[in-house]
N, C-alpha and C positions, 0 to 999 in steps of 0.2 A: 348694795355695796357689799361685795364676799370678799372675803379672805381667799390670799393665797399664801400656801403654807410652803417655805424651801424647805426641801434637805432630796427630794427626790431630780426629775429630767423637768426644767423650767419651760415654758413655750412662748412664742409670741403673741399668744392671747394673754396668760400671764405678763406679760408687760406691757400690753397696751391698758389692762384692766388696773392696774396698778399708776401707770405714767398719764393715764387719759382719762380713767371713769374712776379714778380716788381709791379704790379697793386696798383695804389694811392689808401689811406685810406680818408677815410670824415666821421664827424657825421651828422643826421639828427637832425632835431629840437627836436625830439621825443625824440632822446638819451641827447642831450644837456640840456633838461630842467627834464630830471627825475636824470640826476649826478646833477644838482644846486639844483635840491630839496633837494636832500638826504644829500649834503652837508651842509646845512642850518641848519639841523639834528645836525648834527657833530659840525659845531659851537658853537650850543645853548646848548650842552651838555659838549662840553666847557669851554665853558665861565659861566655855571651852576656851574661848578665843580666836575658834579656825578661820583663817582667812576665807569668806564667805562673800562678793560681792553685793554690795548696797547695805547686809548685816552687818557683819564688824570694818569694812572698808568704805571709803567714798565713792562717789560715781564718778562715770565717764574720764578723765584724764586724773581724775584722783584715785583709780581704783585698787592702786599699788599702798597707795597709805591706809593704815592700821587704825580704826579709830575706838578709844580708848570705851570702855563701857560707862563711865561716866558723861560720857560726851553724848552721846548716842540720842538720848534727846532732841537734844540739839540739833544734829546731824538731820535728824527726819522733820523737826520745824523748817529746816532750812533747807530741806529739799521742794520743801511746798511752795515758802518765798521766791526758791530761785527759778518754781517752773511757772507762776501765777504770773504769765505776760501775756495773755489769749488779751485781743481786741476790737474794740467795733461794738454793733448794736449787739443785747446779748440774745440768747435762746430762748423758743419757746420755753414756757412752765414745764411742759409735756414732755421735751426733748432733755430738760434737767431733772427731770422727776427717772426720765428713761434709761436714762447713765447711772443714777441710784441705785437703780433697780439692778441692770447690770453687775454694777459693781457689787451686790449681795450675791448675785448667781457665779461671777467669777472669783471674787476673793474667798466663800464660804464653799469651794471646791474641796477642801481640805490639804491643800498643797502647798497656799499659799505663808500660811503661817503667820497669818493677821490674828489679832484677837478678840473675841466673843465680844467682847464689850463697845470695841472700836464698833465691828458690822453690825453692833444694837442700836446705835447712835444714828447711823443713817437709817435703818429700820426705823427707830423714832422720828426723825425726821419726816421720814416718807409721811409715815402714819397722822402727823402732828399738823402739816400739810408745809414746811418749813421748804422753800426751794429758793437755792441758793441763785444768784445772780450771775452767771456766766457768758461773760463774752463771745461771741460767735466765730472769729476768725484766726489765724497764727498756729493753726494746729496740721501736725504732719502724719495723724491719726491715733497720736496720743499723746499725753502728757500737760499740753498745757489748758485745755478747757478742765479738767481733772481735776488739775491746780486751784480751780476758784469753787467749788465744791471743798476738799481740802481747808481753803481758810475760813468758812463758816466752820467746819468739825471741830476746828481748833481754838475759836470764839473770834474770827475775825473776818474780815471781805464783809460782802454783802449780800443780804435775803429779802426775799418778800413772807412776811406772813398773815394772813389772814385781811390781806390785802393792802396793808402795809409795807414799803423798805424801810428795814430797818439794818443796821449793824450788825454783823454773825453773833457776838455774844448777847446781842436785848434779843435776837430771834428764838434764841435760845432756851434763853431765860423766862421770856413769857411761854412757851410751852413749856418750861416747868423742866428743862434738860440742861444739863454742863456741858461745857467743851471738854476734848478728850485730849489726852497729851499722847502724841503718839510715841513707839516704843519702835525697839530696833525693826528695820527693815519697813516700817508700817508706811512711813513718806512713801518712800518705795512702791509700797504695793497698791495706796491709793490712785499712784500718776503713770503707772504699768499697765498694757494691756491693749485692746480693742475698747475698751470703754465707749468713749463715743460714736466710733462707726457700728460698733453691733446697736447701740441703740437707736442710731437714726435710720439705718439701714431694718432695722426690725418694726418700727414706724411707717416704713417706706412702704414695707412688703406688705404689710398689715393693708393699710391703703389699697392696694392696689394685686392682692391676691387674688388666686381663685380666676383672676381676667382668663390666661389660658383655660378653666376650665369652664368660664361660658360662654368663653370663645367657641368649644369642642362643643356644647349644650347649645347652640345659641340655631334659629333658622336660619339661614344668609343665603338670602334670595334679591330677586328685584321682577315680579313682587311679590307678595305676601299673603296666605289669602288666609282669613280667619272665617271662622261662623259666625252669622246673625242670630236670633232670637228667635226668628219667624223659618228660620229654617234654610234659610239662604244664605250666602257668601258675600265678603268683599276682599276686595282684593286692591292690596294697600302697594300703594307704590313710592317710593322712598329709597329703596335700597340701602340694603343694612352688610353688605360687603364690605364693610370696613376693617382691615387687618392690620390697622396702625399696631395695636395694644399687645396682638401677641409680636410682630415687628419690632417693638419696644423691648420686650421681655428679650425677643434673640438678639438686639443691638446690646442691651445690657451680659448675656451670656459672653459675644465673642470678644468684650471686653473681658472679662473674668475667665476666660481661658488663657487669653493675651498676658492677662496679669500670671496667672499658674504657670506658664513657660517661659516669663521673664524670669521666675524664681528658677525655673530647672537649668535656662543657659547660665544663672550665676554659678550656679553649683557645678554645671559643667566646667567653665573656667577656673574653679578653685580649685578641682582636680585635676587640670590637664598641664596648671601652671606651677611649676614645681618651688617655685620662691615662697606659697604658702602652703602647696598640699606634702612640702619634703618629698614626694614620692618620683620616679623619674619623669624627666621634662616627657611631657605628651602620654604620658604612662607606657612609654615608649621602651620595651627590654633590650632590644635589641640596636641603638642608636646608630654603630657604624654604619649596618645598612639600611637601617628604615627610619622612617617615619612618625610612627605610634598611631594613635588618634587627633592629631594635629588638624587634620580634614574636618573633622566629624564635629570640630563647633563649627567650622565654617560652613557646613550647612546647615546644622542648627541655626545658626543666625542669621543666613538667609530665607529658612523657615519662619525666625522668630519677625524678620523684617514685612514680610509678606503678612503676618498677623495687625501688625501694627497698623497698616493698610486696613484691614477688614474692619479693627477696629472703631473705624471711624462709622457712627449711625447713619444708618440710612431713610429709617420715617422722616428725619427732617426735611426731607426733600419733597414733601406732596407738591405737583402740582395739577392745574385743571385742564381738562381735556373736552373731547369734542363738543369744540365750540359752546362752551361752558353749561350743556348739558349735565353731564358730569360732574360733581363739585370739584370731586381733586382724585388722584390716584394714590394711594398710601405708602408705597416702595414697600409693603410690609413683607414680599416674597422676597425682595433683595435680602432686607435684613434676614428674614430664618435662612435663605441662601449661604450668606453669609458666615451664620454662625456651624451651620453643616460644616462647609469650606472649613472653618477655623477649626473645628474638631481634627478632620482629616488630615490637616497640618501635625498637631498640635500632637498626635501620639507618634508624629515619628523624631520629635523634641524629646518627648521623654523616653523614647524608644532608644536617644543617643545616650541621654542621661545611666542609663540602665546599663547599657554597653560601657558607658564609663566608669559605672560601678564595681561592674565585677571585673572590671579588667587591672581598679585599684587595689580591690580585695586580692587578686592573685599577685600583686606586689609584695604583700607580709608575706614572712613565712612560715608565721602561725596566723592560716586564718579561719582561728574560733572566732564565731558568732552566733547572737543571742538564734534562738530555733524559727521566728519569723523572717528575720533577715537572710537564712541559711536555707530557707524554702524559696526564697525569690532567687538569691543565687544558684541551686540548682533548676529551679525550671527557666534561669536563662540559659545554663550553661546546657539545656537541651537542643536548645537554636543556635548558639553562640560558643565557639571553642575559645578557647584562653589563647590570647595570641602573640605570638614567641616573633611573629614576623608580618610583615603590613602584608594585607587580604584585600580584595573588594570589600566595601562595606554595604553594599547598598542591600544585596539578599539578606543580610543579619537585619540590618533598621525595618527593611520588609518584615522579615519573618518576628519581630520583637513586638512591632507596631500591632502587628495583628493578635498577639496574644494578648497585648492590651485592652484592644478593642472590644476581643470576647472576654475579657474579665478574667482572664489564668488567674494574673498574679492575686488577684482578691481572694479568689477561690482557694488557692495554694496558702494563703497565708492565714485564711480564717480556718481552714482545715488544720493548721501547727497550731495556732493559739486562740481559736474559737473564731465567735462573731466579731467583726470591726462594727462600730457607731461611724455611721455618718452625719 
């Protein structure tokens, strides 16, 4: 049983060795003193009184009202209350111990403005073997399974400990810890976040890692022929061509590209539509006689339409062939087909996005920006003029897509402000 120490880059061996094989959690000095900066932050903005959403105002339809520093308390008990509605059988141990864990590697970023004492408490926790009881269903990727980890911190909901349920505050109390009252913003940053998908998903992959690489490693023949002892061969037949697993892995890809260009047509429409971007309708200068970019979601969208298609897996489909010879065929070419296909789609999505960027930017007429963003607008405006009047578009999303594809803009941008993490 090792420790894993935060304050440096966490991995998902770190949280499986923490969520699955019991391994104590610790901060280092590193992480300890960038959460007390940031919370310092949080105080002074505080006790300022600047209108700060979730810190000194309410959420969601309340975030116009002002809440008093007295209250504040309150305000973050009652964010927990009002998000704790997750229902159904609850979660493994493992997948609650795994959003713990999480939540030390996201809220102890130094950003968040939680404090040392609140993220030691799930730390003990973890370490104490305290897991809270968490309903499994009602969540729209964050917020309310969060909630019921939240009312054990705070001495309430329900826990298993040391093989018992019990109450969040007896859970508590026999590992010899107190609930924690949280403080400005804290509700907040408990029910904030990826939380539970980074943890089930980092569970998932753990599982089921590495498949592509012994897939690349693997013989796949029919048949197979090993050595004997004696100096002779056999030759094994079975047939070990089975491509379900990397099929899986690309059925899961051309989803997560689908998901990445749903995000890029929204952003395209919030600049193209002028009732939220202020900017002119279609980014359009010239309106008497043109157009603008008016076109250019519409094929985005019948790009993004065509993805949504792809999306759909195709290993599910094995069936069995000649004359059940064969067990079954895997469709596992369809699927990597598939998610090529969706790739190919999918940079001239953000090839439009890109176009719609800079064509906003030359809307202001100051346009200062930060030296990252000022690198990507010039190595578009190498392919792409600023356009005063409707053009063909197809040669620019050509010419944009492909700079994608070979990674310009990556290059271009880690070259102004160093290396990007991925």
């Amino acid at each position: 049983m090792n420790t894993v120490t935060l304050g440096g880059t966490a991995t998902i061996n770190d949280l499986v060795s923490v969520a699955r094989f019991g391994a104590k959690v610790a901060f280092s000095k590193e992480y300890e003193e960038r959460v007390n900066h940031c919370r310092a932050h949080v105080d002074r903005f505080s006790h300022e009184g600047k209108a700060i959403y979730g810190l000194t105002t309410g959420l969601g339809d309340n975030w116009k009202k002002f809440i008093p520093e007295e209250d504040r308390e309150t305000i973050q008990r009652n964010n927990i209350y009002a998000h704790t509605c997750a229902v159904g059988e609850p979660i493994a141990e493992e997948c609650t111990r795994a959003m713990m864990f999480v939540m030390l590697c996201h809220f102890g970023s130094g950003h968040t403005g939680i404090r040392l004492e609140t993220l030691a408490l799930i730390r003990d926790m973890l370490n104490a073997g305290i897991s809270p009881i968490v309903p499994g269903h009602g969540s729209v990727g964050y917020l309310t399974l969060e909630g019921h980890i939240g009312m054990v911190m705070i001495g309430e909901g329900r826990a298993t400990y040391q093989g018992e349920t019990l109450d969040g505050a007896e859970a508590l109390k026999r590992a010899g810890l107190k609930p924690v009252v949280l403080s400005s913003k804290e509700g907040l940053i408990l029910l904030s976040g990826t939380t539970s998908v980074t943890a089930f998903a980092s569970l998932a992959i753990y599982d089921a890692q590495a498949t592509l690489a012994i897939e690349l490693n693997s013989s796949v023949d029919n048949p197979l022929i090993f050595d004997e002892e004696d100096g002779g061969a056999v030759a094994l037949m079975g047939c070990n061509a089975d491509g379900t697993y990397a099929g899986m892995a690309s059925d899961n890809l051309c989803i997560a590209i689908t998901d990445l260009c749903k995000m890029s047509n929204s952003r395209i429409d919030r600049l193209l539509n002028s009732l939220v971007s202020e900017l002119p309708a279609f980014l359009n200068k010239n309106a008497d006689f043109n157009n603008g970019l008016m076109m250019i979601q519409y094929a985005s969208a019948g790009l993004q339409g065509e993805l949504l298609i792809l999306a759909h897996p195709a290993v599910v489909d094995n069936l069995t062939t000649c004359a059940n010879q064969e067990d079954y065929v895997n469709m596992g070419y369809n699927a990597a087909k598939k998610a090529y296909d969706s790739m190919h789609l999918a940079k001239y999505i953000l090839a439009a996005e890109l176009i719609c960027d800079g064509q906003a930017l030359d809307c202001y007429e100051d346009k200062r920006c930060a030296k990252g963003t000022q690198a990507i607008y010039d190595l578009l405006r190498s392919k792409v003029p600023e356009m005063d009047n409707d053009m063909p578009l197809t040669p620019y999303l050509e010419a944009v897509a492909q700079q994608i594809i070979d990674r310009a803009y990556i290059r271009t941008v880690e070259a102004s402000v160093g290396a990007l993490k991925f």
